[in-house]
C-alpha positions in Angstrom: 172.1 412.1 -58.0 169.6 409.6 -58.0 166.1 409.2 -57.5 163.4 406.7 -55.0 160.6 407.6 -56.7 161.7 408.2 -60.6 158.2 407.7 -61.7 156.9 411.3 -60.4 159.3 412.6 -63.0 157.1 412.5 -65.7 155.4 415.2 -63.4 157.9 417.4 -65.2 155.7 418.2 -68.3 153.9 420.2 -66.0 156.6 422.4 -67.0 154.2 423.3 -70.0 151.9 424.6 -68.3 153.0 428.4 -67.4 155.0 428.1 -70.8 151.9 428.6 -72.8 149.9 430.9 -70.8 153.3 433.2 -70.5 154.0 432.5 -74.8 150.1 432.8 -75.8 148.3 435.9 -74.4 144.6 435.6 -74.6 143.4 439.1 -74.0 141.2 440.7 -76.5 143.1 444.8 -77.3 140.9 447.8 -77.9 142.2 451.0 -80.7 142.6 454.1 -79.1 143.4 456.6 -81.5 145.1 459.9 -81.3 146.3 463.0 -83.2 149.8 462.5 -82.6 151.3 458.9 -81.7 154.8 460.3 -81.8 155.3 460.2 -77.9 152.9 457.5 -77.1 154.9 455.2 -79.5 158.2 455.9 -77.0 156.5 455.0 -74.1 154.9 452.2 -75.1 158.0 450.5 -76.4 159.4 451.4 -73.0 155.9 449.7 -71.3 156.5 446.7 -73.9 160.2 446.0 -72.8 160.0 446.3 -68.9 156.9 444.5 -69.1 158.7 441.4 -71.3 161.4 441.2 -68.6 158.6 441.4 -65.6 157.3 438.0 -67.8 160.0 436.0 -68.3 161.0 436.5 -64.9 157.9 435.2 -63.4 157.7 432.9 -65.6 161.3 431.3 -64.9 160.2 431.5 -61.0 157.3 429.9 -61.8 159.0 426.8 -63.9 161.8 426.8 -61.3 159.1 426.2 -58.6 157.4 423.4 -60.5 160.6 422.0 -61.0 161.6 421.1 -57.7 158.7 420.6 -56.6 158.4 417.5 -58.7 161.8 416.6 -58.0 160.7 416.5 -54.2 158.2 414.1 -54.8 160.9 411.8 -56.8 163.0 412.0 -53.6 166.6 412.8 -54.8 169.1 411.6 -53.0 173.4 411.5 -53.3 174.7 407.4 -53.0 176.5 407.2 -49.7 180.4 405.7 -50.7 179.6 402.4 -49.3 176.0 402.5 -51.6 176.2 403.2 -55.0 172.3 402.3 -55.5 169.1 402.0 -53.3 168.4 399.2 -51.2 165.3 397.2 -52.1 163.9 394.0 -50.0 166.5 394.6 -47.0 167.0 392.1 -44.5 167.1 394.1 -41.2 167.7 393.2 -37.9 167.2 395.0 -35.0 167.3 394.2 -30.8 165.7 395.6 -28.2 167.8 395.5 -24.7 164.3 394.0 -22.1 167.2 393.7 -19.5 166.1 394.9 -16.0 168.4 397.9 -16.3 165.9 399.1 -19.1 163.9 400.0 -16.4 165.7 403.0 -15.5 164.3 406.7 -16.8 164.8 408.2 -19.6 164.0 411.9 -20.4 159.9 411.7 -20.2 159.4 407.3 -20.2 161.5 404.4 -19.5 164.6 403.1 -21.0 162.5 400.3 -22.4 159.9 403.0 -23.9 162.3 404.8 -25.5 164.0 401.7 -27.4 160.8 401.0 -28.5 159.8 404.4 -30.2 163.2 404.2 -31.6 162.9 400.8 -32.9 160.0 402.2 -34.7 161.7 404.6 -36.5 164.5 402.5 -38.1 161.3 400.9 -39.2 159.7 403.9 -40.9 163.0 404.2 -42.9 162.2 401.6 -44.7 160.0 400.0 -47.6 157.0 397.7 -47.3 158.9 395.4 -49.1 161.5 394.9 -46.1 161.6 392.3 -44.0 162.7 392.3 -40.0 163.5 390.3 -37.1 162.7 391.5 -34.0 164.8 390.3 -31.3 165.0 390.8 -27.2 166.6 388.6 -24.6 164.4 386.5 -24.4 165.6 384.4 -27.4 162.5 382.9 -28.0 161.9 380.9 -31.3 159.4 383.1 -32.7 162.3 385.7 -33.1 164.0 384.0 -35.6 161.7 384.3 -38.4 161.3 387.8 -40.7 158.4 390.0 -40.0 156.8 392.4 -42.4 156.4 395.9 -41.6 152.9 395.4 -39.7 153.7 392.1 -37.8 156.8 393.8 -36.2 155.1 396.4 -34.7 152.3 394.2 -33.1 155.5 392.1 -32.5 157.0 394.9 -30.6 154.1 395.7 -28.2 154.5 392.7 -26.5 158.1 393.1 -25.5 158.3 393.6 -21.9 161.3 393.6 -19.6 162.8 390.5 -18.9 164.9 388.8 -16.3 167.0 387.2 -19.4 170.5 388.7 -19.2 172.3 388.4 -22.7 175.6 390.1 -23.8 176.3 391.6 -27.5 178.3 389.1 -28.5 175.3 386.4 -27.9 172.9 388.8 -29.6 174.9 389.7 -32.4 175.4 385.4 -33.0 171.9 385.2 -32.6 171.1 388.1 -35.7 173.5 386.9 -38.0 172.3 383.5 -37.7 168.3 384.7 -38.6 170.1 386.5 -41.4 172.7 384.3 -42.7 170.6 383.5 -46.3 170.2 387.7 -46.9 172.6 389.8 -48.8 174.6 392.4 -47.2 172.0 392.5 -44.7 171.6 395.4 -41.5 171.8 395.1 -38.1 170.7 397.6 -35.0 171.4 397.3 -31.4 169.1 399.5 -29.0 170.3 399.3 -25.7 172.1 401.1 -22.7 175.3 399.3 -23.8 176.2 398.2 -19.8 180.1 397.2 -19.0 179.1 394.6 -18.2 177.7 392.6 -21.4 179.2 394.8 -23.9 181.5 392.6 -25.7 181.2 392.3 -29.4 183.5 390.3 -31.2 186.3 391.1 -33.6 184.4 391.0 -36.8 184.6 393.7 -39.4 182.9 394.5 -42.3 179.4 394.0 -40.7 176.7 397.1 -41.4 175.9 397.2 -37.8 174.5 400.1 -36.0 174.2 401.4 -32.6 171.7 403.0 -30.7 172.6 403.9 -27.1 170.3 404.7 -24.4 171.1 407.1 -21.6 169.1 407.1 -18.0 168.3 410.6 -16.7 170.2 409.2 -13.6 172.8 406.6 -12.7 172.0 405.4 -9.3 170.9 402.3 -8.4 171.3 400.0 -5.0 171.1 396.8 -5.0 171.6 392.9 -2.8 174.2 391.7 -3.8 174.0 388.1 -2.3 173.6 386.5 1.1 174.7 383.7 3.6 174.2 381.8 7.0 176.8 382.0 9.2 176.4 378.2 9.9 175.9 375.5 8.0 173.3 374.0 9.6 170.6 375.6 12.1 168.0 374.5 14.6 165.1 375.4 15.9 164.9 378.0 18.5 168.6 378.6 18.0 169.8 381.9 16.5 170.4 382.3 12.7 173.3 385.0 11.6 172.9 386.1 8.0 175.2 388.0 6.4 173.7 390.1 3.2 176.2 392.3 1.3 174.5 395.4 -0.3 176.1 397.5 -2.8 175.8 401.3 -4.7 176.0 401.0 -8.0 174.7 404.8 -8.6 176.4 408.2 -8.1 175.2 409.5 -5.5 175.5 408.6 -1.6 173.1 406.3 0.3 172.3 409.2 3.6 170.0 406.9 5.0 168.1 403.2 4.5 167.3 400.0 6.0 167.1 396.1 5.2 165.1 394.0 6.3 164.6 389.9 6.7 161.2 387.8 6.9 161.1 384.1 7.6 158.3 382.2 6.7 156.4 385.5 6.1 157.0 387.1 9.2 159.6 390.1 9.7 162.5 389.2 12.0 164.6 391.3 11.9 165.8 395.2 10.7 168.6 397.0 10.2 169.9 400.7 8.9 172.7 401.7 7.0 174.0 404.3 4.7 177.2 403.9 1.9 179.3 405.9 -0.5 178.4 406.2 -3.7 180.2 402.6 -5.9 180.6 401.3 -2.4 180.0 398.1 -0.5 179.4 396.8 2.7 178.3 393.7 4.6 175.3 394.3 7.0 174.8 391.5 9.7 171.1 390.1 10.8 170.2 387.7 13.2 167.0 385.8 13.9 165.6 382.8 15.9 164.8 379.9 13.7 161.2 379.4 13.9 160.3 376.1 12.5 162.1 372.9 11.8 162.1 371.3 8.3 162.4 373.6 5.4 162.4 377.2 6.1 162.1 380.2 3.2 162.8 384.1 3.5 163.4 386.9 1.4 165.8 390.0 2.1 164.4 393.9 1.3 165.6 397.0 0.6 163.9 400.3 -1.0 165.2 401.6 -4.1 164.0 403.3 -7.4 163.7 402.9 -10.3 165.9 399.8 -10.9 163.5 397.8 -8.7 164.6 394.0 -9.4 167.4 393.7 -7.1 165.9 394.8 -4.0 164.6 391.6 -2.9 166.8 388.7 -1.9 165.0 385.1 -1.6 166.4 382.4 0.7 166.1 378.4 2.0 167.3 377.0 4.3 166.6 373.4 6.4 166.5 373.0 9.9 166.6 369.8 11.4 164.7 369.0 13.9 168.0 367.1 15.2 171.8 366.2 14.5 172.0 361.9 13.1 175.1 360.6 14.0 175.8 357.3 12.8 178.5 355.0 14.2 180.1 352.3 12.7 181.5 349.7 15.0 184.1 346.8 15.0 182.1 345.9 17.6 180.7 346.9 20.8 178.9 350.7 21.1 181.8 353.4 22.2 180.8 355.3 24.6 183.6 358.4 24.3 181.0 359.1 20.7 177.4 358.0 22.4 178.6 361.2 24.5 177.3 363.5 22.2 173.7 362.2 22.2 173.6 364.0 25.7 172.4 367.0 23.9 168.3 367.0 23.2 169.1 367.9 19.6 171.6 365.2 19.2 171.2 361.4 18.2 173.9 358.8 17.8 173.3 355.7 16.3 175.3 352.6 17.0 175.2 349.6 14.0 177.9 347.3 14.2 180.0 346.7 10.4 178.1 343.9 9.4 174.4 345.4 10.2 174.8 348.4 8.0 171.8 349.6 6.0 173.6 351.2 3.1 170.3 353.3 1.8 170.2 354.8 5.2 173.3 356.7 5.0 171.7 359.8 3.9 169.8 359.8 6.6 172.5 360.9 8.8 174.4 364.0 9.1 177.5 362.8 10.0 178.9 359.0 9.6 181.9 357.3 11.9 184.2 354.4 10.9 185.3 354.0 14.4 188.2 351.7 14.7 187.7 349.7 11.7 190.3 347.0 10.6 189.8 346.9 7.5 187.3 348.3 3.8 185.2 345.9 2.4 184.8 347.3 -1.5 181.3 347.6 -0.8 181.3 349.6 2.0 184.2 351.7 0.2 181.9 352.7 -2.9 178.7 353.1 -0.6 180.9 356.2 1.4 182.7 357.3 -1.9 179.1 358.3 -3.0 177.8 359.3 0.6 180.9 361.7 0.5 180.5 363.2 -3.0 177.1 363.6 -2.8 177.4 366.5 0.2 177.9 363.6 3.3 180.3 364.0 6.2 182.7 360.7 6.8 184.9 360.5 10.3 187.7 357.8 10.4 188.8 356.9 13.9 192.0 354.3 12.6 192.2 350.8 14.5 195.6 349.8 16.3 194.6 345.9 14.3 194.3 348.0 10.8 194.9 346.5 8.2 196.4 349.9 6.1 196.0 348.3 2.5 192.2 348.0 1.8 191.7 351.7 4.3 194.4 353.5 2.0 192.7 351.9 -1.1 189.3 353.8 -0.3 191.3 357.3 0.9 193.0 357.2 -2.5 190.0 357.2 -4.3 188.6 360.1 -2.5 191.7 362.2 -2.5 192.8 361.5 1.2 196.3 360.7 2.2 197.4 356.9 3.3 198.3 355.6 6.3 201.9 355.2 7.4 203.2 353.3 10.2 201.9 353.5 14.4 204.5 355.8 16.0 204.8 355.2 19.5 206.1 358.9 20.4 204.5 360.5 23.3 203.6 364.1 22.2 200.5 366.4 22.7 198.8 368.8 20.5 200.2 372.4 19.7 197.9 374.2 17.8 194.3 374.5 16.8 193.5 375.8 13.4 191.2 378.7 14.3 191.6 379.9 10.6 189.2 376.6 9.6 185.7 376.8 8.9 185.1 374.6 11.5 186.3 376.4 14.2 184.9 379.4 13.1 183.0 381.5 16.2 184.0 378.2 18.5 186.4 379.9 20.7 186.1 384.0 21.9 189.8 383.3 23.0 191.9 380.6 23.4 194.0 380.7 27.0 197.8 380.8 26.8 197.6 378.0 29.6 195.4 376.1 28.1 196.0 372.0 28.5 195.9 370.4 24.6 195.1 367.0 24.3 198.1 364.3 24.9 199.1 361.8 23.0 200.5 358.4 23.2 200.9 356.8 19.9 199.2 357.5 16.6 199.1 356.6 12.9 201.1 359.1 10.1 199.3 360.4 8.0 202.0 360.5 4.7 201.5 363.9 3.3 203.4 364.6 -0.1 203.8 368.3 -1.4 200.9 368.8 -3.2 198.4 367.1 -0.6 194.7 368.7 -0.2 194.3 367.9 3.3 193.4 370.8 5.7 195.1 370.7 8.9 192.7 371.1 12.1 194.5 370.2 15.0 198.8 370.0 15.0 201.4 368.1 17.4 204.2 369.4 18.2 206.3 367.7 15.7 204.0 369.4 12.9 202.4 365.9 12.2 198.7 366.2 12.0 196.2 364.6 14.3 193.0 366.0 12.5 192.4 366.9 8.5 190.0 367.6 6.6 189.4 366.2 2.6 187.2 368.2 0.6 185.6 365.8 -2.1 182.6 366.3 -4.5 180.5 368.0 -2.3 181.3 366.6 0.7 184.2 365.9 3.2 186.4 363.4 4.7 188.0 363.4 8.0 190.9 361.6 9.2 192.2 361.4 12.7 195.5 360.4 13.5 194.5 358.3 16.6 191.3 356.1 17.6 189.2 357.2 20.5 190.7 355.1 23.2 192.6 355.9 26.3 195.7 353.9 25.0 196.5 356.4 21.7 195.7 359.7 23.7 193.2 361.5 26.1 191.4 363.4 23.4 188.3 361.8 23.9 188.0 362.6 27.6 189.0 366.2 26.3 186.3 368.8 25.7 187.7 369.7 22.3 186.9 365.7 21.5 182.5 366.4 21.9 183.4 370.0 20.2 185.2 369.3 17.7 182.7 365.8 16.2 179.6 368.2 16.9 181.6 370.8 14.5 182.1 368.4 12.3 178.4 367.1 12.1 176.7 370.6 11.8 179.4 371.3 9.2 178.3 371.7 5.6 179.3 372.7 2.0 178.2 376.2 2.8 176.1 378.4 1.3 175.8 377.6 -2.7 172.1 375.6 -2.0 171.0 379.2 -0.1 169.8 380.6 -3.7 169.2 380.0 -7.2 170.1 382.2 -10.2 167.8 382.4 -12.7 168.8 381.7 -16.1 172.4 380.2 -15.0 173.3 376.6 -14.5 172.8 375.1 -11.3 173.2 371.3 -10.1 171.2 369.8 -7.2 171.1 366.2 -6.1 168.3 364.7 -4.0 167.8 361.2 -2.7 165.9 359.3 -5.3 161.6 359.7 -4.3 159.7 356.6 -3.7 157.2 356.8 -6.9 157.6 355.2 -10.2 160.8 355.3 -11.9 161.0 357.3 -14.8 159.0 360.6 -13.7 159.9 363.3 -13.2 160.0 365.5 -10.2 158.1 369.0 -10.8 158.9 372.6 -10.0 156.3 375.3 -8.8 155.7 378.7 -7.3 154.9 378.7 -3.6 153.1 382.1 -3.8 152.0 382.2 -7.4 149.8 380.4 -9.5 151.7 379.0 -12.7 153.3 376.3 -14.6 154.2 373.0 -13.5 158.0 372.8 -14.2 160.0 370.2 -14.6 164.2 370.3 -14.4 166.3 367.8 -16.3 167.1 364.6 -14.4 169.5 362.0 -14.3 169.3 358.8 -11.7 172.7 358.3 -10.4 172.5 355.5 -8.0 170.3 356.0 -4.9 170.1 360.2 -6.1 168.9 362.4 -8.6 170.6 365.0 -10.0 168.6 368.3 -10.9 169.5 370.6 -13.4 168.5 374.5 -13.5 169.6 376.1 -16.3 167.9 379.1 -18.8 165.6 376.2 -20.3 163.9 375.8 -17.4 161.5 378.4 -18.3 161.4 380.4 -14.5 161.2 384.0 -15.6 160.1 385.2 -12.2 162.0 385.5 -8.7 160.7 383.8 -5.5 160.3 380.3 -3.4 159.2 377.1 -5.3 158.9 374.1 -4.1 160.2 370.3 -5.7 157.4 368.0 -5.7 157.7 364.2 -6.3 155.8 363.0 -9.0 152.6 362.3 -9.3 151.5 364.1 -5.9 151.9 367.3 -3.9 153.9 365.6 -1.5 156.9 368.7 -0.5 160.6 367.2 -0.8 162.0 370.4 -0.3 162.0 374.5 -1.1 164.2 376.1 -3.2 164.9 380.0 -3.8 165.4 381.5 -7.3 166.5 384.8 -7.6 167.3 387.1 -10.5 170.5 387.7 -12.0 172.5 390.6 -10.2 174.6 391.1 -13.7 172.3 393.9 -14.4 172.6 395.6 -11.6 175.7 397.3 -12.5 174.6 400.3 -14.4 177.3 401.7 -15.1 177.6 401.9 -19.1 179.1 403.3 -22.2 178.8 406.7 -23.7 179.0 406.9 -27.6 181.9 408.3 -27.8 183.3 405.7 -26.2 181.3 402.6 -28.3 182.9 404.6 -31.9 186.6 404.5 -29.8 185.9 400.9 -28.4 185.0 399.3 -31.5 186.0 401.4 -34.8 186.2 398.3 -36.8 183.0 396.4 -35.8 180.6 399.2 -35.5 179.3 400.9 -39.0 178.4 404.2 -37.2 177.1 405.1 -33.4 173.3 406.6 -34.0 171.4 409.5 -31.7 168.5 407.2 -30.2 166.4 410.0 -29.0 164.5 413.0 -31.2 162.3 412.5 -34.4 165.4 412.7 -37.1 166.4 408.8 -36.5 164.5 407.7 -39.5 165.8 410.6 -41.6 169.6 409.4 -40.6 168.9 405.9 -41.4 167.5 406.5 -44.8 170.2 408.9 -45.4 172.8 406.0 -44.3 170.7 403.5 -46.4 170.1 404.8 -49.5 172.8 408.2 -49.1 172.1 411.9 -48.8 168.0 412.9 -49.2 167.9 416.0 -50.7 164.0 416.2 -51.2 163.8 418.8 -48.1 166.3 420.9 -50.0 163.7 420.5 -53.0 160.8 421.9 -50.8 162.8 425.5 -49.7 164.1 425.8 -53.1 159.7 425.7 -54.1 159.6 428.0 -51.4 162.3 430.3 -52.1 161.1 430.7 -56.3 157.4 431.2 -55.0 158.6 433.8 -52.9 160.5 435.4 -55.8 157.5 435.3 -57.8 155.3 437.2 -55.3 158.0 439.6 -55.3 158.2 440.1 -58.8 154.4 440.4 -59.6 154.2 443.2 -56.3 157.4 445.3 -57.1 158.1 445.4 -60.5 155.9 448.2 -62.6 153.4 447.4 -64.3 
């Protein structure tokens, strides 16, 4: 046994104290005197001896009582196995989970309440002379210095919950590294230990602790994510978005709705109900209000996990489709076809007029019966391409295959091989293909497929990328598609003229290019995740080179932020990662520098990680990690600091002290009532 407080042991001479009143007796006697003493003498030597024993029983109450008394203030305690001796000027670590599932209830307050009070009592079980780091998901440089007792408790009133998403095995890197200079120094984890972000790593031989936190109840529904049916929309036209909703909780969704605002006005509503840990996919559709840039936000109701229920969203619409055409030389009028539609504009620029600074401009660009690739012209569309462009090649029956295979090669298209003059028409349409997706209701079994005369083979080895849109009969392809960088290449088989085939008089010819202009990378620019990497490229402002383009909140007042940026060529490339300092969801808008003047809208939304609540019980934590975890504590009553002392320092025995005061005063009072006097 050994003692906290050995000082109050000199307490003990106390001990002398009912010794000399019980040895010394201080009472002045009076004679009686009688005739005969013969009797009296008997009973008074009877008196004498009960009334000894009556003494020296009190009296060892009463120094048995003193005893532990003092021995309570000296806080006794038995050394734990792993703790011969008493820790002094502990390094102590403990986290606090401000996730958004934190948010749920616990027994009287929320998750995050709870962790708090209990973060304050691993702090009561130790000295003044301890020092702590207080840590959240935040990460935030202040949380890697020590705090004294005082400092972490104004320290811990200012943790709030936070869209940060973090799992053990980042945390626990992140408190050994404060603590790396400390001896055998402690570590606590207070949190609701989700599936999700629970995964600590194989080390043993750590003294880490953990605290779980249970929600009264496990339900919680949520957004999962969202999309536009088509790539690109215009005004007036109508918008399908697809949002996917699911139950996380335990319970079944009877009845609820989502909704969809654009530009701050509802659009549209729909109900729906779900099993409990299902999913579904609800479908909305709205008429695009506005061209340009267009922002909404998706809504649910739910409670208490509350930072799911709202979806943000962007997305442009043009005012019209930009076709530009490439030409040998004169304007072909199969392509200015497509301009017939209002929304539609074709651009003819002969080879040697191109603008190359203009080609993102256009939605789609043509090569339309070119002969040959000037280098130039190659490296202008192998960045076009990557950068998110569309590129159509109509081949020339004059081409010359070596510089045009030179330019497919480097953007992971197939060559050219020789003109085949085989008469042959088209068998199948790839309806499975993006790009026919929602074009046809049915395709007729009579229906009349283009014919063709002659056309280029396209050499296709085993392992080629291209996607086959339109097949001949001889399973040679007459359209693909070449997914590159962020963009796409097409390559067709013949050139739009009457002597390779009647596919530009077809209606699948004006279909089929329109499909290909409106086509996009799909729906990775629709959202933002805060906290994760994401990549954006924009073409390159006007302003002075060097600043930087900045980041705000359309609805809120805040912060001018500004991503990391890189000049590659005629673009800039964004980067939005957890540095970036957005800690709330919603629509900002990119900015160039050094004005307000709007190059776009972009939606940041919160992390749907926490939104799977699902988590593990302590009996599972002590099965799932025997080796890594020290013990698995009780978070909740008002014995936490009593556990973690006794863990600390081993077995307090001071309480036993206190009923053993008790028990001997008791016995005293007993004594001095019941015994004769």
């Amino acid at each position: 046994m050994k003692f906290m407080h050995p000082e109050f042991l000199w307490a003990l001479f106390a001990l002398l104290i009912p010794l000399i009143i019980h040895l010394f007796s201080f009472r002045k006697f009076r004679a009686v005197y009688f005739s005969n003493v013969r009797f009296l003498k008997e009973v008074k030597e009877e008196n004498a001896s009960r009334s000894k024993l009556k003494h020296l029983l009190v009296l060892l109450a009463r120094l048995l009582a003193i005893f532990f008394l003092v021995l309570a203030f000296a806080r006794p305690y038995l050394p734990g196995e792993e703790n011969e001796g008493s820790r002094q000027d502990s390094a102590v670590s403990i986290y606090v989970d401000n996730s958004f599932s934190m948010e749920a209830n616990g027994e009287e307050v929320s998750l995050l309440d709870e962790a708090k009070g209990a973060a304050l009592q691993i702090l009561d079980a130790y000295g003044e002379d301890d020092r702590f780091q207080l840590l959240s998901n935040d990460f935030e440089g202040r949380h890697q210095r020590l705090l004294t007792k005082e400092e972490f408790r104004n320290e811990l009133q200012e943790v709030e919950i936070s869209p940060r998403v973090k799992t053990l095995k980042q945390v626990l890197a992140r408190q050994r590294d404060a603590l790396r200079d400390f001896d055998d120094p402690v570590y606590f984890m207070i949190s609701d230990f989700q599936k999700k972000i629970t995964n600590l790593p194989e080390d043993s031989g750590l003294a880490l602790y953990l605290l779980p936190m249970k929600a009264v109840r496990q339900q919680n529904i949520a957004i999962d994510s969202a999309w536009l049916l088509a790539p690109v929309n215009l005004k007036g036209q109508t918008a399908t978005l697809f949002v996917r909703i699911r139950n996380y909780g335990e319970d079944r969704v009877e009845s609820d709705h989502v909704s969809v605002s654009v530009n701050g006005s509802r659009k549209a509503l729909s109900d729906f109900e779900m099993e409990a840990g299902a999913s579904i996919t609800d479908t909305l559709t709205f008429t695009v209000p506005e061209s340009g840039w267009n922002s909404g936000v998706i809504e649910i109701s739910d409670y208490p996990v509350t930072f799911d229920d709202k979806y943000y969203f962007t997305f442009y619409a043009p005012s019209r489709i930009r076709i530009l055409s490439l030409n040998r030389e004169e304007e072909d009028p199969y392509i200015n076809g497509l301009a017939v539609a209002s929304f539609t504009e074709v651009v003819n620029k002969a080879i040697g007029q191109v603008d190359y600074s203009e080609f993102d401009r256009y939605n789609l660009i043509i090569l339309n019966r070119l002969e040959g690739m000037s280098s130039g012209l190659a490296a202008e569309l192998r960045n076009y391409i990557e950068n998110g462009g569309k590129v159509l090649f109509f081949p020339s029956g004059n081409m010359d295959p070596g510089p045009v295979n030179d330019f497919l090669g480097s953007v992971g298209a197939d060559p050219y091989g020789p003109l085949r003059e085989e008469a042959t028409r088209v068998r199948q349409i790839n309806t499975g293909s993006g790009l026919y997706a929602n074009v046809f209701e049915e395709i007729p079994r009579n229906m009349q497929y283009p014919e063709v005369k002659k056309y280029f083979r396209i050499l296709r080895p085993a392992y080629s990328k291209g996607e086959e849109l339109l097949i001949l009969k001889n399973n040679d392809p007459l359209l693909l598609r070449y997914s590159f960088g962020n963009g796409s290449l097409f390559l067709s088989a013949v050139a739009p003229d009457l002597e390779f085939s009647n596919f530009p008089r077809h209606s699948l010819f004006a279909v089929t290019l329109f499909q290909i202009a409106i086509s996009g990378r799909g729906t990775e620019d629709l959202a933002f995740v805060i906290g994760r990497p994401g990549v954006l490229t924009v073409p390159r402002p006007a302003g002075p080179a060097g600043e930087s383009l900045k980041l705000k909140s359309i609805s809120e007042e805040g912060i001018d932020l500004f991503p990391r940026q890189r000049l590659l060529g005629r673009r800039l490339l964004l980067n939005f990662d957890s540095e970036l300092g957005i800690d709330r969801a919603g629509i900002y808008g990119l900015y160039e520098p050094g004005n307000d003047t709007l190059l776009r809208l972009l939606a940041f939304n919160y992390d749907r990680s926490e939104s799977d609540i699902s988590s593990y019980s302590p009996e599972e934590l002590a099965s799932l990690y025997p080796q890594q975890v020290r013990s698995v504590l009780e978070a909740g009553g008002s014995q936490l600091a009593l556990r973690i002392t006794e863990i600390n320092r081993g077995r307090s025995l001071w309480q036993a002290s206190l009923l053993l005061v008790l028990l001997f005063l008791f016995i005293e009072t007993l004594l001095l009532r019941f015994l004769p006097k």
